[in-house]
C-alpha positions as CSV (number, residue, x, y, z in Angstrom):
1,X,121.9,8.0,55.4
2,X,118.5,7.4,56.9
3,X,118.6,6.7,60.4
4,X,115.6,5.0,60.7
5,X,114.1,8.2,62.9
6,X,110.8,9.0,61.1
7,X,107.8,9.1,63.5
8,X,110.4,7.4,66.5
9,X,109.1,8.9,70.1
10,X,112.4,10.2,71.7
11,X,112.7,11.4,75.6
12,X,115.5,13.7,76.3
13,X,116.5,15.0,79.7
14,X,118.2,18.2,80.7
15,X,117.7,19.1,77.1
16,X,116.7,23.3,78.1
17,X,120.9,24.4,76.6
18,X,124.1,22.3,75.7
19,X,124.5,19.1,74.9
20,X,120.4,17.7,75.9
21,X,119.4,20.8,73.7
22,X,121.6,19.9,70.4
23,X,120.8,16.1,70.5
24,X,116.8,16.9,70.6
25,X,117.3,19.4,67.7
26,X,118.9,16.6,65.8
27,X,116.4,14.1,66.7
28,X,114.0,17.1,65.3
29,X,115.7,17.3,62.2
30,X,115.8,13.5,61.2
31,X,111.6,13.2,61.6
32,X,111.5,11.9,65.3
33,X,108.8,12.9,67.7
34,X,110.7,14.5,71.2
35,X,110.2,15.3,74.7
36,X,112.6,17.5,76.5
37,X,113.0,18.2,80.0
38,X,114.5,20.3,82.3
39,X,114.6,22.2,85.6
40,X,114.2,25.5,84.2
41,X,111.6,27.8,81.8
42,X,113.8,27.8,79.2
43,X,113.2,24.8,78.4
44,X,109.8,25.8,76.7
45,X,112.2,28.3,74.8
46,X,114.2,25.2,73.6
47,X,111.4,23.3,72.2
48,X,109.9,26.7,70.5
49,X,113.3,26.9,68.6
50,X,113.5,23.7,67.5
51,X,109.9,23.0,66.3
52,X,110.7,26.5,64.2
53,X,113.7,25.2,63.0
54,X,112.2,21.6,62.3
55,X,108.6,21.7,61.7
56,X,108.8,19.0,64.2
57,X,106.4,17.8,67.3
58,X,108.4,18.7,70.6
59,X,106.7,18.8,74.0
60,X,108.3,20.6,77.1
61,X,108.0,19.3,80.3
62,X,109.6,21.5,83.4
63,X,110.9,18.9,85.7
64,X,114.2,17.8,88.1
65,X,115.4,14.6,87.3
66,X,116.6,14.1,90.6
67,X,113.1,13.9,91.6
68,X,110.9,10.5,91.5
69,X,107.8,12.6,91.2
70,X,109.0,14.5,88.7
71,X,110.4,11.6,86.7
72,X,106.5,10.1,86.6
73,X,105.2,13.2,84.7
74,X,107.9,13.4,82.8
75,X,107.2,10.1,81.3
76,X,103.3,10.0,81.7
77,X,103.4,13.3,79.9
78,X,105.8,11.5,77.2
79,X,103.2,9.0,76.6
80,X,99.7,10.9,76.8
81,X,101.1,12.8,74.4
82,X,102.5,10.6,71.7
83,X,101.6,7.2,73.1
84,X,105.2,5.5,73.3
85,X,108.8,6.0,74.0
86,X,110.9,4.6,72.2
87,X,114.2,6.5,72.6
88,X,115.3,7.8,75.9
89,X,117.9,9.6,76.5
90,X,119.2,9.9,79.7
91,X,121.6,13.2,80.6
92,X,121.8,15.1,83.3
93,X,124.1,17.8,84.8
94,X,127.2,17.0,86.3
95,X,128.3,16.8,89.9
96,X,130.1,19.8,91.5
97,X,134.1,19.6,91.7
98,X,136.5,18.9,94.6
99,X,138.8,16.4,95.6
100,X,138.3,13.9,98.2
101,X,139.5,15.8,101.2
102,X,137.4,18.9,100.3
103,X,134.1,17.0,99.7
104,X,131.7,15.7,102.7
105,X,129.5,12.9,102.4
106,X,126.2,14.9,101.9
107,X,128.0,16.0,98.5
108,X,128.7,12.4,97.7
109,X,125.1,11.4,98.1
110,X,123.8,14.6,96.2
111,X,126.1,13.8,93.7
112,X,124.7,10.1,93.7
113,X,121.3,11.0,93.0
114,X,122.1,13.8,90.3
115,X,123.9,11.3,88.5
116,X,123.0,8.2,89.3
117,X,119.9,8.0,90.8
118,X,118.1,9.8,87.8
119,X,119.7,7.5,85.1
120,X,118.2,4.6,87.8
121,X,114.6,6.1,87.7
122,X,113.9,6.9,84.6
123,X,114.9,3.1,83.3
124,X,112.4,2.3,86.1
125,X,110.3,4.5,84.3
126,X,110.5,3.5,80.9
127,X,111.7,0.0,80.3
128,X,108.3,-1.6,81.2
129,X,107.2,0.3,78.4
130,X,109.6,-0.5,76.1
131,X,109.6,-4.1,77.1
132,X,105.7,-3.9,75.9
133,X,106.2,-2.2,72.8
134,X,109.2,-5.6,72.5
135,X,111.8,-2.7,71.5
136,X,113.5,0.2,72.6
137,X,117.2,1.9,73.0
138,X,118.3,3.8,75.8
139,X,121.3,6.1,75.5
140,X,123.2,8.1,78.8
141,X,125.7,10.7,78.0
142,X,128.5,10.4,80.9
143,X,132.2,11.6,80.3
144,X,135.6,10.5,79.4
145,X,136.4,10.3,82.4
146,X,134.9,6.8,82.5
147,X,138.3,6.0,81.1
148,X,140.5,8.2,82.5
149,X,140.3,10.4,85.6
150,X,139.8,14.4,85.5
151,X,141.4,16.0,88.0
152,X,139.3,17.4,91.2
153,X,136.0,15.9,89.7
154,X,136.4,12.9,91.9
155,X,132.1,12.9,92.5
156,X,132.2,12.6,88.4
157,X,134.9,10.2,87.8
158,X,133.7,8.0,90.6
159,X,129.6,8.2,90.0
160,X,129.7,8.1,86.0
161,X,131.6,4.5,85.9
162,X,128.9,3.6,88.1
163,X,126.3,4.7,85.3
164,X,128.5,2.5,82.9
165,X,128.2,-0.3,84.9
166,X,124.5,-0.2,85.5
167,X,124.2,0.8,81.3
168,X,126.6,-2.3,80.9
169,X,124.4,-4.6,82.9
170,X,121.4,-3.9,81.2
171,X,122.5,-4.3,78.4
172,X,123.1,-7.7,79.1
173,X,119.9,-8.4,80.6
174,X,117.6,-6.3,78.2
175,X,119.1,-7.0,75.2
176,X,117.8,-10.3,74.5
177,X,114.3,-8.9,75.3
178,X,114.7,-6.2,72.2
179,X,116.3,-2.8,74.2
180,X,119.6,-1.7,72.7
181,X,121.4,0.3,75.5
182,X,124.8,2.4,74.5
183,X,126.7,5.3,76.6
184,X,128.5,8.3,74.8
185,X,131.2,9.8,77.0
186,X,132.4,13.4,75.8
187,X,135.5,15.5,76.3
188,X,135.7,19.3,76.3
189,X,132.9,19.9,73.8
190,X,132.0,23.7,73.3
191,X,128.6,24.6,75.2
192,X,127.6,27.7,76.6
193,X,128.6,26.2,80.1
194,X,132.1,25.7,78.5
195,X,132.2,29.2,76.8
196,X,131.7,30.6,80.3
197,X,134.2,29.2,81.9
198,X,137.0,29.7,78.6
199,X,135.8,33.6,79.5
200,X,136.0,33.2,82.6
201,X,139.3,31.8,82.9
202,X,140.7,34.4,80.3
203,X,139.4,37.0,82.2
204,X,141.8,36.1,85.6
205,X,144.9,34.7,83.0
206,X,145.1,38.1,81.0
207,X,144.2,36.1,77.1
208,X,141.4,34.8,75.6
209,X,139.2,32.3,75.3
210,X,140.6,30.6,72.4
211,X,143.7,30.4,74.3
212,X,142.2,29.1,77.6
213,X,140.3,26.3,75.1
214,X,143.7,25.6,73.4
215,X,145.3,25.0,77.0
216,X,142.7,22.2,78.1
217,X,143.0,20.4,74.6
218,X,146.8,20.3,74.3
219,X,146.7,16.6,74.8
220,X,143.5,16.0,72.2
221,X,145.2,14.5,68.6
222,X,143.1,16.4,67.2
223,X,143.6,20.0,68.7
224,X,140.7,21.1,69.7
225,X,137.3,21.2,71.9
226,X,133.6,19.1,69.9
227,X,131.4,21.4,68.8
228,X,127.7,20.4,70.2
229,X,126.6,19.3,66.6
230,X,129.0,16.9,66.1
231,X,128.3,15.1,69.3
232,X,124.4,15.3,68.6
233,X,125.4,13.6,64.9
234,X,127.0,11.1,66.9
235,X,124.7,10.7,69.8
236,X,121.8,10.1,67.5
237,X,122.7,8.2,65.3
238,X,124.0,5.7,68.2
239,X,120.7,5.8,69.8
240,X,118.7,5.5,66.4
241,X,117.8,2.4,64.3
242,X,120.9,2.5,61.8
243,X,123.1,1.7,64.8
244,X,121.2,-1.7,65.3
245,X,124.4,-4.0,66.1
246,X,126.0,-1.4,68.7
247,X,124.8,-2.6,72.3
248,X,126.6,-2.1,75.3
249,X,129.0,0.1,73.8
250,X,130.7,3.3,75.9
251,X,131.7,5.5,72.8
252,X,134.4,7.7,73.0
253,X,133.3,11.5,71.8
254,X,136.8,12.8,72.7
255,X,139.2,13.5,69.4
256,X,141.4,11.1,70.6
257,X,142.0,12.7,74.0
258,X,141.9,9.1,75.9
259,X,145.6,7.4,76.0
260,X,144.0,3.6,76.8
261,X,144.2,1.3,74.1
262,X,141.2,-0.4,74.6
């Protein structure tokens, strides 16, 4: 299937490991153009691997999405380099854990600008441009829990509905104007991050981590954690041309592990 990628200008945030890193590989791989970002150096190691592994143009940028300043290079670097944007993707690490009771409100507003405040300024950031170029799609990568609560992530469950909402409503108001705007909201999906913490938790419980993984996705139909290649297959091809009539959507990357109907 072609996805309509070919020569398409795609920014990626926090794209150095995980989930970022395996959705810019696949943009790679289907002929787009990408920019990655991310805090640390190894993002330059990212876009090294992929352009080996692609042939394909991918510019590092070192940057924190939580900063404005930062955001502004980002994209001016985006465009200086390839001259238009016409994907971005918007993900960003998540807020740190706790209930309510064991949070203050410095971590809520931290958590505010991690999460939403980034996905806020780079649409800032972009949309004009898309809105001259007459198209664009914007994609965010939240969570499940957009639908159903984690427990002690309460910065996360609370923050990343308000990302849907703000996805929702421009979607609404940008559509008509020629910007397709979609969320994709994962479960347990295997990432470094997530193969740390199945060692991690083996380690204290005495087993492995194949058994600590099979704990947390005893309630997924389909028994067992994504891999990061299958939510890249999914993420891009939501994002990408071939997935012209899906606008405003929240898709589910969970195997089933949401209960709600609707």
């Amino acid at each position: 299937m072609d996805l309509g990628l070919k020569n398409k200008v795609v920014l990626i945030t926090a794209a150095s490991k995980g989930l970022g890193k395996a959705a810019a590989r696949e943009f790679a791989r289907e002929g787009a153009q990408v920019a990655i970002c991310a805090r640390s150096e190894l993002v330059e190691v990212a876009a090294r691997e992929i352009r080996e592994e692609t042939g394909a143009q991918v510019l590092a940028i070192q940057a924190d999405v939580t900063k404005q300043a930062d955001i502004d290079k980002v994209v001016e670097a985006t465009l200086k380099e390839f001259g238009k944007i016409d994907i971005l993707f918007v993900n960003a690490g998540g807020p740190k854990p706790g209930n309510f009771l064991s949070l203050k409100p410095e971590d809520w507003e931290a958590a505010a600008n991690l999460t939403l405040m980034s996905a806020v300024r780079l649409c800032y950031a972009v949309v004009p441009h898309m809105l001259e170029q007459g198209e664009g799609s914007i994609l965010t990568t939240q969570s499940y829990s957009v639908k159903q609560p984690i427990d002690n992530l309460i910065l996360s469950n609370s923050l990343r509905l308000a990302v849907i909402g703000l996805m929702k409503s421009m979607a609404n108001e940008l559509g008509p104007k020629g910007i397709r705007i979609n969320s994709i909201n994962p479960a347990w999906t295997w990432t470094e991050r997530v193969d740390q913490l199945m060692s991690d938790r083996a380690t204290r419980a005495g087993t492995s981590p194949q058994a600590e993984a099979a704990k947390v996705t005893s309630d997924v139909p389909l028994g067992r954690m994504g891999t990061v290649e299958e939510f890249a297959r999914a993420a891009v091809w939501l994002a990408s041309p071939a997935a012209s009539f899906i606008h405003g959507h929240a898709l589910m990357f969970d195997g089933g592990a949401v209960k709600a109907a609707l």
